[in-house]
KEDREN-346827 format. One record per residue: residue number from 0; y, z, x of N, C-alpha, C in turn. Coordinates in Angstrom, 3 decimals. Atoms other than C-alpha are relative to their C-alpha. Layout:
residues N
  num      n.py      n.pz      n.px     ca.py     ca.pz     ca.px      c.py      c.pz      c.px
  NUM         Y         Z         X         Y         Z         X         Y         Z         X
...
//
This chain:
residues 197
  num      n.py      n.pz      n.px     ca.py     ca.pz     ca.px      c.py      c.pz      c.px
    0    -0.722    -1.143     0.500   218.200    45.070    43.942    -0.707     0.554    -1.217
    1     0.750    -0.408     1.252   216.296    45.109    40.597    -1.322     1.186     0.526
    2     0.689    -1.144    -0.809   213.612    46.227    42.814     0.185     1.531     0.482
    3    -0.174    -1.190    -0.498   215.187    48.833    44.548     0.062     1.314    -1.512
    4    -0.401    -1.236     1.153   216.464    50.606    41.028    -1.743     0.623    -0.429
    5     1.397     0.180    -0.052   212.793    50.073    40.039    -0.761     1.018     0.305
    6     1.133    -0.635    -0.591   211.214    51.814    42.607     0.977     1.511    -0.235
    7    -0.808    -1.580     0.024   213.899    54.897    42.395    -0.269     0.480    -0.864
    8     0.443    -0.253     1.074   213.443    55.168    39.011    -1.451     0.633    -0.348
    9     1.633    -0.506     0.167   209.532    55.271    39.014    -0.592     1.475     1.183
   10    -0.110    -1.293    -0.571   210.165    58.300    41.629    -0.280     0.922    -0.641
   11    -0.690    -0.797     1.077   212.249    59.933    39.220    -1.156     0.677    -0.852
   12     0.990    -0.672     1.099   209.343    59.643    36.569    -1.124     0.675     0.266
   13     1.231    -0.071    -0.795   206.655    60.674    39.016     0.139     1.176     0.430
   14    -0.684    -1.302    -0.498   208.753    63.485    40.335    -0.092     0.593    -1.020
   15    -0.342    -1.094     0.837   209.298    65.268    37.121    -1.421     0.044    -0.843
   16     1.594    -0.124     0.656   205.631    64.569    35.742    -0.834     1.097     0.443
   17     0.780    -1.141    -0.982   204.464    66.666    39.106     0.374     1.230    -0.611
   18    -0.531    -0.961     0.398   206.914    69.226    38.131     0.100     0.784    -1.124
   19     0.033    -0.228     1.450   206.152    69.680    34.593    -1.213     0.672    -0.071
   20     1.326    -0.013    -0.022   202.462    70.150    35.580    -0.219     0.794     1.048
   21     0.238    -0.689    -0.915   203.021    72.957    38.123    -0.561     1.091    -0.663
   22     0.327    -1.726     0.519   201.126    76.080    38.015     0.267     0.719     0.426
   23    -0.662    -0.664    -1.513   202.249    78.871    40.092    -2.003     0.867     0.237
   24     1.312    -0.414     0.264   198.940    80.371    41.360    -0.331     1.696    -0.219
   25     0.419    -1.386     0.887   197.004    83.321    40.507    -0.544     1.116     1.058
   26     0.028    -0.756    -1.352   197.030    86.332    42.879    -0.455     1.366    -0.986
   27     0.372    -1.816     0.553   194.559    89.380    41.706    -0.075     0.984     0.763
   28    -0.642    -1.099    -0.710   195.405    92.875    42.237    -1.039     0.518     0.404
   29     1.055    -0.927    -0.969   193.473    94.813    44.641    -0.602     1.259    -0.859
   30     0.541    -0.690     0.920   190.728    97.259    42.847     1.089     1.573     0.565
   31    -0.459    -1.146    -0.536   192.581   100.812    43.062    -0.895     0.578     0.700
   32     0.994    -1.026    -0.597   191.233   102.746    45.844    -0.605     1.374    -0.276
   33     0.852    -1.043     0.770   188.559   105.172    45.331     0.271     1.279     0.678
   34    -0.347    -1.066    -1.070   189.241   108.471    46.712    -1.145     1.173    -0.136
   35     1.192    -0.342     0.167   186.024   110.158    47.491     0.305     1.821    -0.149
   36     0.311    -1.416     0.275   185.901   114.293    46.213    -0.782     0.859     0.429
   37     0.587    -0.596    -0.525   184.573   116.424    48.348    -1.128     0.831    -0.638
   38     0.921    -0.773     0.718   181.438   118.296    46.971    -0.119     1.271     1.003
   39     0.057    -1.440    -0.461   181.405   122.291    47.530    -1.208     0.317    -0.509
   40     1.031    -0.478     0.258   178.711   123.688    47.865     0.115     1.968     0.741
   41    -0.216    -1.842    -0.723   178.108   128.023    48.756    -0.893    -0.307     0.916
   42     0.691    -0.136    -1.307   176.793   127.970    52.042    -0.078     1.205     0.633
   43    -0.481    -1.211    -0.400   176.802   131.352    52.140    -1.682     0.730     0.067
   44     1.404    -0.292    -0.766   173.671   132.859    54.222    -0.420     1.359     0.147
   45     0.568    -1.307    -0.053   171.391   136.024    53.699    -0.715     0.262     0.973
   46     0.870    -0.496    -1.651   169.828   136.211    56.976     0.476     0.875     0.547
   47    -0.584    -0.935    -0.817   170.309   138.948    59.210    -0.382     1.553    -0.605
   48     0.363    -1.394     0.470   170.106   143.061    59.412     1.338    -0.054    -1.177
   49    -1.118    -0.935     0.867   172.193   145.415    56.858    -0.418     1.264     0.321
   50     0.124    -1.730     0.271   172.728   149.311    56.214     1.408     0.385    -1.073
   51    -1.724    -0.733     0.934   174.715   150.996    53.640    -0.572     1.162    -0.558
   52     0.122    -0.785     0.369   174.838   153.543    51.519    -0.299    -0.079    -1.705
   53     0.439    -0.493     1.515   173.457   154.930    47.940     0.177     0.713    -0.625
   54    -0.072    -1.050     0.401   174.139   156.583    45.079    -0.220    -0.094    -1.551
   55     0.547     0.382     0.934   172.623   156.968    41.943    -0.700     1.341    -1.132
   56     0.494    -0.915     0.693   171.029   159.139    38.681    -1.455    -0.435    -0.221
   57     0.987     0.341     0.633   167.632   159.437    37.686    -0.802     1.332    -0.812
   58     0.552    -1.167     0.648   165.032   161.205    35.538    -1.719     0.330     0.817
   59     1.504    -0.480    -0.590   161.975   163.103    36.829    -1.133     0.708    -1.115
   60     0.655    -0.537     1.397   159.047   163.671    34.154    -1.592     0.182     0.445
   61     1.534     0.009     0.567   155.476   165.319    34.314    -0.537    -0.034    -1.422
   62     0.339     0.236     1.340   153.136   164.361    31.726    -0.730     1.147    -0.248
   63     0.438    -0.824     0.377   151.951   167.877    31.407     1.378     1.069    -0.388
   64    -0.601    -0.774     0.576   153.782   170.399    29.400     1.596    -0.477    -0.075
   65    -1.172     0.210     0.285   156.717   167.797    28.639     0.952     0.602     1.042
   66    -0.894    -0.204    -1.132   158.412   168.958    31.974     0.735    -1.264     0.603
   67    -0.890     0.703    -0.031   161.615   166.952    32.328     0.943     0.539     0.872
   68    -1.396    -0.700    -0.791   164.904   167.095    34.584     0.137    -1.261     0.477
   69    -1.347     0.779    -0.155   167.568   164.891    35.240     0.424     0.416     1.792
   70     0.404    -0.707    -1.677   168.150   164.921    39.200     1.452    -1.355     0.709
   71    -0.293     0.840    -0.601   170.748   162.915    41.413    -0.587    -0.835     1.811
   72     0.882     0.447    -1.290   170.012   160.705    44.549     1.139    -0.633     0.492
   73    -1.422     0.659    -0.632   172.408   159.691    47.318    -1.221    -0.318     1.565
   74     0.503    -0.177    -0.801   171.404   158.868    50.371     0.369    -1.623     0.983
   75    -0.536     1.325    -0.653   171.623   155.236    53.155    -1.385    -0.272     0.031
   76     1.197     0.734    -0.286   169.480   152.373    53.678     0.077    -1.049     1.291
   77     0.119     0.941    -0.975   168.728   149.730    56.174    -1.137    -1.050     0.189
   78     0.675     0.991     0.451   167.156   146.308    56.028     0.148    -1.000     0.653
   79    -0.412     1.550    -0.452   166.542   142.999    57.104    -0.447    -1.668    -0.603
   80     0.449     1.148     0.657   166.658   139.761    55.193     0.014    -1.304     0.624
   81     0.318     1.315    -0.387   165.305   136.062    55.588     0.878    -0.913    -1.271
   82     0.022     1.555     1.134   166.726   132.947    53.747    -0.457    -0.834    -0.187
   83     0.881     1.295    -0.473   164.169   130.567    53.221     0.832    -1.449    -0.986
   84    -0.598     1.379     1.167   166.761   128.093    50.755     0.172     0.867    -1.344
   85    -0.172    -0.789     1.528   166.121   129.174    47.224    -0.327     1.686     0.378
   86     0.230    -1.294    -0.054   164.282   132.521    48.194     0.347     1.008     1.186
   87    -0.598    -0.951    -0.942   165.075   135.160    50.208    -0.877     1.569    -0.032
   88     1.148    -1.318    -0.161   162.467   137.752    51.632     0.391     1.217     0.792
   89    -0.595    -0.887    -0.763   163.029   140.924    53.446    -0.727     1.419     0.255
   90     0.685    -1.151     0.293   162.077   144.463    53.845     1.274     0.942     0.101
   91    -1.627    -1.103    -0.301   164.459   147.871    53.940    -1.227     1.109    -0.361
   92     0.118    -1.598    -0.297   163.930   151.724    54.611     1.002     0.653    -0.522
   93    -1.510    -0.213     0.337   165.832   153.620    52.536    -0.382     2.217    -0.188
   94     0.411    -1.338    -0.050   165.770   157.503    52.340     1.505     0.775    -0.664
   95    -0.983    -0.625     0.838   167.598   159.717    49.585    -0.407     1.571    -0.126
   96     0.129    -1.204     0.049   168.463   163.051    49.152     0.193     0.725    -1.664
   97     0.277    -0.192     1.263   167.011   164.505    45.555     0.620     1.503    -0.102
   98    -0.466    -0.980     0.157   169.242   166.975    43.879     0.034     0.231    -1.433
   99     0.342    -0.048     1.407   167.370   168.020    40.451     0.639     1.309    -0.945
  100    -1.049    -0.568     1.109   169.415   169.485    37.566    -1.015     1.497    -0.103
  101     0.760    -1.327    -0.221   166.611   172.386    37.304    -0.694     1.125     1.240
  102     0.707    -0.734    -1.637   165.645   173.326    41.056     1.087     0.719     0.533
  103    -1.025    -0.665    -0.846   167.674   175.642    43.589     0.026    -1.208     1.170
  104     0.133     0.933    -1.335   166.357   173.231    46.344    -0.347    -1.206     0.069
  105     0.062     1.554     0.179   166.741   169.604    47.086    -1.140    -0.281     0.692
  106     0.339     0.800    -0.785   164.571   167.272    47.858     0.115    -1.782     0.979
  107    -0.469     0.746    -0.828   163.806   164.195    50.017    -0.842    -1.166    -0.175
  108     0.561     1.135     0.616   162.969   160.620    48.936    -0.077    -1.200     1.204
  109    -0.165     0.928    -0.990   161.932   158.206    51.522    -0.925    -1.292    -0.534
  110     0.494     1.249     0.738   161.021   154.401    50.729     0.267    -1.049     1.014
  111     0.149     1.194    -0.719   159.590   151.443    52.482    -0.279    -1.147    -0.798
  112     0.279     0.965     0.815   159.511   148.533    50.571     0.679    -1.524     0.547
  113    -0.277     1.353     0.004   159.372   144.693    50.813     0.801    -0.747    -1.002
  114    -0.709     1.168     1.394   161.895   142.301    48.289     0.081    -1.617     0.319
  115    -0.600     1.093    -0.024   162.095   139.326    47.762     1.094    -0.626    -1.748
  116    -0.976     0.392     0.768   164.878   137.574    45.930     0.499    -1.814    -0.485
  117    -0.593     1.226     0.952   166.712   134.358    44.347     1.357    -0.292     0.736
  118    -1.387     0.422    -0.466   169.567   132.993    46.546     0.746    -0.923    -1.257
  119    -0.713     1.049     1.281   172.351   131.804    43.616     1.423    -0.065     1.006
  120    -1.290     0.292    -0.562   175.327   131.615    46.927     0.204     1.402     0.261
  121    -0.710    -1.465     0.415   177.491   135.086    46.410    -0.870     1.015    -0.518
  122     1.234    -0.907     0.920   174.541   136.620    44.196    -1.136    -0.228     0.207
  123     1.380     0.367    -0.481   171.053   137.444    44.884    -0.568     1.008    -1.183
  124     0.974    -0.756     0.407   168.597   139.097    42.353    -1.072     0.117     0.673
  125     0.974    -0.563    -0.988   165.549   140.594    43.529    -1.309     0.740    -0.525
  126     1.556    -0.927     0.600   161.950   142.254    42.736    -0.558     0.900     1.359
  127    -0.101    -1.380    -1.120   161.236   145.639    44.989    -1.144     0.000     0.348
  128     1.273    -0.856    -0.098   157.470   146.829    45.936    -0.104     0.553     1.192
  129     0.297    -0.647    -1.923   156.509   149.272    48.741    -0.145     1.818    -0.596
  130     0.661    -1.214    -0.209   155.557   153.097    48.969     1.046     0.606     0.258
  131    -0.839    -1.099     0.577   157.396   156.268    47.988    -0.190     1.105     0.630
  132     0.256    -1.115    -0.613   157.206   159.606    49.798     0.848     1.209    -0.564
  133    -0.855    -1.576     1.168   158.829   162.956    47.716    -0.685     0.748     0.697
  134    -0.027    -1.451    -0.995   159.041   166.139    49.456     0.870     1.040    -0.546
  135    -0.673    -0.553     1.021   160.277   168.950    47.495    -0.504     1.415     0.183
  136     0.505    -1.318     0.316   160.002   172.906    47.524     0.340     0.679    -1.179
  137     0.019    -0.195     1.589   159.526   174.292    44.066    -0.337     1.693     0.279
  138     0.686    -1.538     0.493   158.772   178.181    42.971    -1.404    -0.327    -0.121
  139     1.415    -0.413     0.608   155.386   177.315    41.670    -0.426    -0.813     1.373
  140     0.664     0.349    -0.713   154.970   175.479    45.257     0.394    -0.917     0.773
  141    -0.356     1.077    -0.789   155.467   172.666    47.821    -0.304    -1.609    -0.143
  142     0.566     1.485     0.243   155.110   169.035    46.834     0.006    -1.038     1.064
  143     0.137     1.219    -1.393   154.477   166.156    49.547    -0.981    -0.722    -0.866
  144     0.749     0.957     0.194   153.532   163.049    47.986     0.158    -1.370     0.334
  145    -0.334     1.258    -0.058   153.228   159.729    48.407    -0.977    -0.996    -0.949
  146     0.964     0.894     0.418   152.321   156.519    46.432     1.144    -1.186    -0.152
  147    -0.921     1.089     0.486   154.127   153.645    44.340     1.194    -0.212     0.079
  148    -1.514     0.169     0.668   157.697   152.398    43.935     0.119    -1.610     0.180
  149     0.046     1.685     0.384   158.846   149.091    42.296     0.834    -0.249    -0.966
  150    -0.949     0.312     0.897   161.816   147.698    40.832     0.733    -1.133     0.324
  151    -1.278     1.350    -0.316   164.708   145.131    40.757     1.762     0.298     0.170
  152    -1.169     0.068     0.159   167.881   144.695    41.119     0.732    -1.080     0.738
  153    -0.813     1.748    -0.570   170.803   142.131    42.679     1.083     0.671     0.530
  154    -0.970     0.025    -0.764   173.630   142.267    44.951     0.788    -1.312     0.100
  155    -1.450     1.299     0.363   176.988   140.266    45.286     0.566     0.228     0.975
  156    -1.174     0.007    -1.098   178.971   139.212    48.249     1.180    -0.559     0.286
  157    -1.412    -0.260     0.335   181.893   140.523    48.008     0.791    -0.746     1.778
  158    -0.686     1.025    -0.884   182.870   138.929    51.632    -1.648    -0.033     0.462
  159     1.302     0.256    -0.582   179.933   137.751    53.767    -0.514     1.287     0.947
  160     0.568    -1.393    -1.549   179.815   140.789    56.277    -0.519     1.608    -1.715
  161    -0.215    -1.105     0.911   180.302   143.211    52.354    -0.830    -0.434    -0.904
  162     0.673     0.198     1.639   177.783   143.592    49.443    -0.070     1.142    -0.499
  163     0.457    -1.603     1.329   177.893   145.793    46.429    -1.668    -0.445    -0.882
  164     0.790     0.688     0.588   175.079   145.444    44.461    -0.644     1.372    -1.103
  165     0.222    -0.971     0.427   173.056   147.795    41.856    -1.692    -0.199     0.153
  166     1.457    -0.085    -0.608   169.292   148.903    41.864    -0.770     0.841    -1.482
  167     0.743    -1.144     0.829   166.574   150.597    39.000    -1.438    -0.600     0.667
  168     1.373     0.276    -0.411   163.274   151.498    40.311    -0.721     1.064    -0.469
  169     0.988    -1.181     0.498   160.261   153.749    39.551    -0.817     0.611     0.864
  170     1.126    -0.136    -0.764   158.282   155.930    41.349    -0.792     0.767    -0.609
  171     1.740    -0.840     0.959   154.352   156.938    40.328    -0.277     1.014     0.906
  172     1.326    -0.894    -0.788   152.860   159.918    41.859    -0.680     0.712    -0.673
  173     1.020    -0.444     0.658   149.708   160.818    40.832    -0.737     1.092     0.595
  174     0.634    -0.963    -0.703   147.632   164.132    41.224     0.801     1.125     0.618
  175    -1.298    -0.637    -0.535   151.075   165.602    42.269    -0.803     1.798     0.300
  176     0.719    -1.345    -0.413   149.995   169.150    44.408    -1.238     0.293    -0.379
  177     1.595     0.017    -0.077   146.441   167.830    44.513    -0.693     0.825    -1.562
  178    -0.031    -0.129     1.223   146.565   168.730    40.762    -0.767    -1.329    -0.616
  179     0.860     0.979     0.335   143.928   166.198    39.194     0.781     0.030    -1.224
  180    -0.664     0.586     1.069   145.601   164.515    36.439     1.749     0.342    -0.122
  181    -1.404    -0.321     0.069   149.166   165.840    36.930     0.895    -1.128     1.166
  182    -0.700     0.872    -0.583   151.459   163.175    37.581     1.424    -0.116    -0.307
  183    -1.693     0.351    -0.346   155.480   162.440    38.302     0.325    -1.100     0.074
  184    -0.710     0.923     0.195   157.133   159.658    36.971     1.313     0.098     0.351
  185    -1.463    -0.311    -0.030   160.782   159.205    38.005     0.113    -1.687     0.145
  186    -1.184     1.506    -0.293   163.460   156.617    37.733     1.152    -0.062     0.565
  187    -0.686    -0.264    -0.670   166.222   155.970    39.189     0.998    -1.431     0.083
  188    -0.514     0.795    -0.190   169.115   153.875    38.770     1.502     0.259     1.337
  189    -0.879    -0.487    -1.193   171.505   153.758    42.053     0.957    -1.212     0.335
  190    -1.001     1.352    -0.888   174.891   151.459    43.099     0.122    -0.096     1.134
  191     0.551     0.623    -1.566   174.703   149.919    46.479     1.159    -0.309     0.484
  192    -0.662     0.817    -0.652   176.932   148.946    49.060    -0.513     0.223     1.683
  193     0.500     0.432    -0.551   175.792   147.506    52.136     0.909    -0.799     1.227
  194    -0.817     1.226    -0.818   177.416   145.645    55.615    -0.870    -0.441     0.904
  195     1.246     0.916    -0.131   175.506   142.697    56.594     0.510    -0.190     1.766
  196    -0.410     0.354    -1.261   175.621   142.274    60.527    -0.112    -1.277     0.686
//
């Protein structure tokens, strides 16, 4: 019997030693999930024809006898651009109708020129070059020339099929009515809008 208490007893002390010396265990929390953010990018593509329309002021100046005049220009264009990634090449035909603050009679501005440009998405700047043609009947005579034109400008799309955009360019003609040294500077700044097909 001594025994039996004995061994109950040394249970007892064995039991509550375990129990004193429990740990509960250790359960770590799952890292918060990452939730990945889509990256936007403008995927928005200058390839393809256009045509729109123009309209714009400029000044017309020989360098003989300070002959000046102020002149408007309206007129449509039509073009077709490449996207190579960053740049963007192209050509356009554009043909305006010159209506100078001192003449009775308009003339007629026709332009072939190559651009290339700067894809930034929505916005493209641009650098112009290509050949000028002016046609014009005057009192003192008939002008038909052709030579330079070269400028910049940038366009913005306003939806992908719509661009506005603005334009300043220059055109040289030299010798103007086979006149040796008489030459016609003009400029010409014009706002653009354009639908890309």
């Amino acid at each position: 019997m001594k025994f039996a208490i004995a061994a109950v007893a040394g249970s007892l002390v064995a039991g509550s030693a375990f129990a004193g010396g429990y740990t509960a265990p250790v359960v770590e929390e799952a890292p918060a999930p990452v939730i990945a953010t889509p990256v936007t990018t403008d995927v928005s593509d200058w390839t393809g024809f256009y045509a729109g329309v123009q309209y714009g002021q400029g000044d017309a100046e020989f360098n003989i006898d300070n002959g000046d005049t102020d002149f408007d220009a309206y007129g449509v264009h039509a073009g077709y651009n490449y996207d190579l990634g960053n740049w963007v090449v192209g050509g356009e035909l554009d043909y305006n109708k010159i209506d100078a603050d001192d003449l009775d009679d308009k003339g007629d501005l026709t332009r072939l020129r190559a651009r290339a440009g700067y894809d930034l998405g929505k916005f493209m700047p641009y650098v112009t070059l290509g050949a000028a043609h002016l046609s014009q009947d005057t009192a003192a005579g008939d002008i038909s020339e052709t030579d330079v034109t070269y400028g910049i400008g940038a366009e913005y799309k306003v939806t992908e099929q719509f661009t506005v955009g603005a334009e300043y360019t220059k055109q040289d003609f030299s010798d103007v009515a086979d006149v040796d040294g008489l030459d016609l500077d003009t400029d010409m700044i014009q706002m653009r809008a354009s639908y890309n097909f």
